[in-house]
C-alpha positions in Angstrom: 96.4 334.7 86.2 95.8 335.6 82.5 97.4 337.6 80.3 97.3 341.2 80.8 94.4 343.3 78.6 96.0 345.9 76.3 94.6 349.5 76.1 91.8 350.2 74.2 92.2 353.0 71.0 90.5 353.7 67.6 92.0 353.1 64.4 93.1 356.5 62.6 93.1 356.0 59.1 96.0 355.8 57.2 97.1 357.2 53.7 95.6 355.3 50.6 98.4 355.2 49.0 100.3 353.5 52.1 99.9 349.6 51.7 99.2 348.8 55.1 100.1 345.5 56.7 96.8 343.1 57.2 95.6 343.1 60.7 95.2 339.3 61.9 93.5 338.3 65.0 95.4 339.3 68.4 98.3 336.6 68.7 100.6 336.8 71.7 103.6 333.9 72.1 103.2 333.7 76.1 102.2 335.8 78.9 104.6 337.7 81.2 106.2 335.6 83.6 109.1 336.0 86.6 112.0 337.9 85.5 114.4 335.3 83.6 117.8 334.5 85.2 120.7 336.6 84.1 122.6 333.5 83.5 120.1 332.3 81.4 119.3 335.5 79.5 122.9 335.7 78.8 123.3 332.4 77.8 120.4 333.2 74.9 122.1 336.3 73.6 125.1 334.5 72.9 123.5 331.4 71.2 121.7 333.8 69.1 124.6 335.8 68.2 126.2 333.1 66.8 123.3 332.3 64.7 123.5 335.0 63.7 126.9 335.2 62.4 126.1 331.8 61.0 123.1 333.6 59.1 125.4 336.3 57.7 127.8 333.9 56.3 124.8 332.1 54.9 123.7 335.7 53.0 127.6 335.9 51.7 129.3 336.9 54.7 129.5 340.1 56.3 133.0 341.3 54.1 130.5 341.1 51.4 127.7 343.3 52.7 130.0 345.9 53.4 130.8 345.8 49.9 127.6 346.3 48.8 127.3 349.8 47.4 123.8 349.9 45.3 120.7 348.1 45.7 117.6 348.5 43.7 113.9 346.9 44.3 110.6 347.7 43.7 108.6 347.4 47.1 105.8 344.5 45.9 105.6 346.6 42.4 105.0 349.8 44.2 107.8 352.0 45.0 111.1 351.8 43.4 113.8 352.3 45.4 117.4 353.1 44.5 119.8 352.9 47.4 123.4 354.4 47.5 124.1 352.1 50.9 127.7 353.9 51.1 126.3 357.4 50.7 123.0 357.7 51.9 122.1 358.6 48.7 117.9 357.6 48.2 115.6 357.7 45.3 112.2 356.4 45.3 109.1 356.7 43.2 105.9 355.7 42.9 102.4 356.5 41.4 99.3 357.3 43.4 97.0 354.8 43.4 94.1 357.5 43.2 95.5 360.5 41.7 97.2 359.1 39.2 100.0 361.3 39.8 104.0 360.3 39.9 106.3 361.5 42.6 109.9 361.1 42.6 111.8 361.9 45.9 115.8 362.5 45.6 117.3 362.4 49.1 120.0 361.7 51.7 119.1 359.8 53.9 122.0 360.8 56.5 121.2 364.5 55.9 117.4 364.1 55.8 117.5 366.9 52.6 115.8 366.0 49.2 114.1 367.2 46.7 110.4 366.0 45.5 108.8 366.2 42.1 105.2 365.7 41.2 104.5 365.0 37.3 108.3 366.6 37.0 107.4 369.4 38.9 109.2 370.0 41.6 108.1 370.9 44.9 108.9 373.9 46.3 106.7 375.0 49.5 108.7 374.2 52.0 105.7 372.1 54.0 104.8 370.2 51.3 108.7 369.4 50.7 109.1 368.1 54.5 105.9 365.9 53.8 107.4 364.2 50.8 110.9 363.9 52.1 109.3 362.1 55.5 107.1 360.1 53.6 110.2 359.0 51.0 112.5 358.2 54.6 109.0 356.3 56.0 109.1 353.9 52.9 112.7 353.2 52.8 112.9 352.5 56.8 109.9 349.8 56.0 110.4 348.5 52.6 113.8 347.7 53.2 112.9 346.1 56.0 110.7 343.9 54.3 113.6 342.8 52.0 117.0 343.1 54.4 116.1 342.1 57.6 118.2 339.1 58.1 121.0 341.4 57.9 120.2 343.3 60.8 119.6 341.0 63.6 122.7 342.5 65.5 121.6 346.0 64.3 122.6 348.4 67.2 120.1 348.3 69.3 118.2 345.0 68.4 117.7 342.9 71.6 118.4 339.6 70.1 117.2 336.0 71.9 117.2 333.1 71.3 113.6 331.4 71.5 114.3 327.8 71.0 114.1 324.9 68.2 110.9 324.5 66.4 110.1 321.8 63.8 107.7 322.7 60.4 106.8 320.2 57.9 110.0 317.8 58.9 112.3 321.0 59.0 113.7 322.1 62.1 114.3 325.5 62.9 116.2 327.9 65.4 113.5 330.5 66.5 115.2 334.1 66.9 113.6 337.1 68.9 114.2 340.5 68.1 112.7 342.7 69.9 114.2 347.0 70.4 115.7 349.3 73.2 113.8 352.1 72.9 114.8 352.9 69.7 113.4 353.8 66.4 109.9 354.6 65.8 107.9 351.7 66.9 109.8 350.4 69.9 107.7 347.7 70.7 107.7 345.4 67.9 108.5 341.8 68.3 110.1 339.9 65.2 110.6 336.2 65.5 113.3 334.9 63.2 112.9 331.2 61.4 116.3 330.3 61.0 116.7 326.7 58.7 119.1 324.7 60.5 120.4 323.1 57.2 121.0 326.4 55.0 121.1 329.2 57.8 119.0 331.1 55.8 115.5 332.5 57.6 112.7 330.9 55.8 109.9 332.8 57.9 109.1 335.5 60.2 106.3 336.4 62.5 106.1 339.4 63.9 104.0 341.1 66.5 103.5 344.8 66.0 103.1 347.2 68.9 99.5 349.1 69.2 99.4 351.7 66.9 97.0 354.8 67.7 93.1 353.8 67.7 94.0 350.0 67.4 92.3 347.6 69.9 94.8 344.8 69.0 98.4 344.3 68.4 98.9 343.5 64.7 100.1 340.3 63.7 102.1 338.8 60.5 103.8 335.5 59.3 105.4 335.4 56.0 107.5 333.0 54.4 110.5 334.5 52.7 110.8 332.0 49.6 113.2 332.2 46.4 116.9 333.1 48.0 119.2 333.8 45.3 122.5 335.6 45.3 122.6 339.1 44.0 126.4 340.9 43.3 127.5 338.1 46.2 124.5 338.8 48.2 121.4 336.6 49.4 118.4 338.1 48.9 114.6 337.1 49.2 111.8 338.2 46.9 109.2 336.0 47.5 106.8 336.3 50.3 103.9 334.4 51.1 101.6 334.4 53.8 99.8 331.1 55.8 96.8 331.3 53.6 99.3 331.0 50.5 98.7 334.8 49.2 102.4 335.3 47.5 103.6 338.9 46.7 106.8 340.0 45.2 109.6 342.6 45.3 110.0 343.3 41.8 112.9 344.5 39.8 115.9 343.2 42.7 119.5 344.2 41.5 122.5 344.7 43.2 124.9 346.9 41.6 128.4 347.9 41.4 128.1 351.9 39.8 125.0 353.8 39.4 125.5 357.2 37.3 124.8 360.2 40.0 122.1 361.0 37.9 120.1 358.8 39.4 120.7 360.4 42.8 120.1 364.0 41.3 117.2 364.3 38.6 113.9 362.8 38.3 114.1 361.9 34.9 113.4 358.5 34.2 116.3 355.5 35.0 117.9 353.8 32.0 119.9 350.5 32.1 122.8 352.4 30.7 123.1 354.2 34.5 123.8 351.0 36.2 126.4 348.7 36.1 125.7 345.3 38.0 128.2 344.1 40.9 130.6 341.0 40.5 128.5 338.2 40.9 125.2 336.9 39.3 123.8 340.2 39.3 120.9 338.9 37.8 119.6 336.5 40.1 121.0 333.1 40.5 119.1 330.4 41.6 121.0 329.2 45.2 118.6 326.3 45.1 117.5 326.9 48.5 114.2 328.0 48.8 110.5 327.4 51.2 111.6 328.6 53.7 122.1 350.4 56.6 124.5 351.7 57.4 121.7 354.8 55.8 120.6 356.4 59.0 120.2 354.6 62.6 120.0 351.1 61.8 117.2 350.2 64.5 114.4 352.2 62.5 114.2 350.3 59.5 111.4 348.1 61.0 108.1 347.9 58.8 104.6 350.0 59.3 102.8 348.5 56.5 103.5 345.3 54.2 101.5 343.8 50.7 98.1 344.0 50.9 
């Protein structure tokens, strides 16, 4: 018996100024078979649980991601983000790519109430304001997906599996699955983790996105996460490249130990006076590894849209 057919839908088109992820041809890692034993389903959770503690200590160890307070990045040189991980405290802003007009989105992310400015206008219809603030909580939940994942394999929850050894150009890796208990806004993604069995860092991902309204397919990705280096005692990734080698960057990745609450409260533009980096090589050191929030519910911050 094959695999079964998935339902049929049309594509709704999607904001131009959303970088969407790149549809690749349907890929599915194995049809459904007879329920797994409990024993042995069991037995997989708990290997990959302790992967998974062995990939947090590989990032700088759990103490030191609850330390981290600030984090700043530029989603592929789109959207800057400015994160307030203790608070909830969110500012992003980008340009429209047709327009030509810049929008700047002060929020919290825990409250869901913001502010939105257009040109340094700020927004005050009460629609248009709701649109912005969603729109400003939709790019946080998938850019910083894009760049914190690893983090959250035991997010609340994440279903995590483990799905076996694979070996890629003479490495060996420790495959994780992740996939969601009806949680967060797309439920039936499917993340597989590339864990390098020498550094414990995850050198790739694939992931398998769940149909979105009008798609005939389920959307598929695999990107390398390349250049790990340590940020205010953190790992971070910047790099990512796709099979065909297409690299794309997070630009502008700082960790931070105090950003003025201006940041947080006006749209004027950031200076490097309103930030003070973390302890640590705030500014990026090489680990020489490379290749391959606590803000709302953890669960949602699962990507919608990736580099182009």
């Amino acid at each position: 018996m094959g695999c079964p057919s998935m339902t049929s839908r049309r594509l709704a088109p999607r904001h131009a100024a959303l970088l969407l992820i790149p549809l690749f041809l349907l890929w599915v890692p194995g049809c459904a078979g007879p329920d797994p034993d409990p024993g042995e389903a069991d037995a997989s959770r708990d290997q990959a649980g302790i992967i998974a503690e062995e990939v947090m200590e590989a990032l700088g160890g759990r103490e030191s991601w609850h330390a981290t307070r600030y984090i700043r990045f530029s989603f592929f040189g789109f959207r800057t983000h400015y994160w307030d991980k203790s608070t909830g405290r969110h500012r992003v802003s980008w340009t429209d790519r047709e327009s030509g007009q810049s929008h700047v989105v002060l929020m919290n992310l825990n409250t869901g109430e913001g502010r939105a400015y257009t040109d340094g206008t700020e927004i005050t219809d009460a629609e248009a304001l709701n649109r912005f603030l969603e729109r400003a909580r939709g790019a946080w939940i998938n850019d910083t997906y894009w760049l914190l994942m690893p983090y959250k394999l035991q997010d609340p929850g994440v279903d995590l599996a483990y799905a076996g050894e694979e070996a890629v150009d003479g490495i060996v890796y420790d495959k994780l699955h992740l996939s969601f208990n009806d949680v967060g806004n797309t439920p039936g993604d499917e993340y597989w983790a590339y864990i390098n069995r020498e550094t414990r860092l995850m050198d790739k991902w694939v992931y398998l996105l769940q149909l979105r309204e009008g798609q005939d397919e389920r959307s598929r990705g695999e990107w390398k996460w390349n250049d790990w280096r340590s940020y205010g005692g953190i790992m971070l990734s910047a790099e990512r490249e796709r099979m065909d080698g297409q690299k794309r960057s997070h630009e502008d990745v700082a960790v931070f130990e105090h950003v003025d609450d201006v940041v947080f409260t006006s749209p004027a533009p950031v200076s490097p006076e309103m930030m003070r980096e973390g302890a640590g090589p705030g500014a990026a050191e090489d680990s020489g590894v490379s290749g391959g929030p606590p803000g709302t519910r953890s669960a949602d911050t699962r990507p919608a849209e990736g580099p182009e």
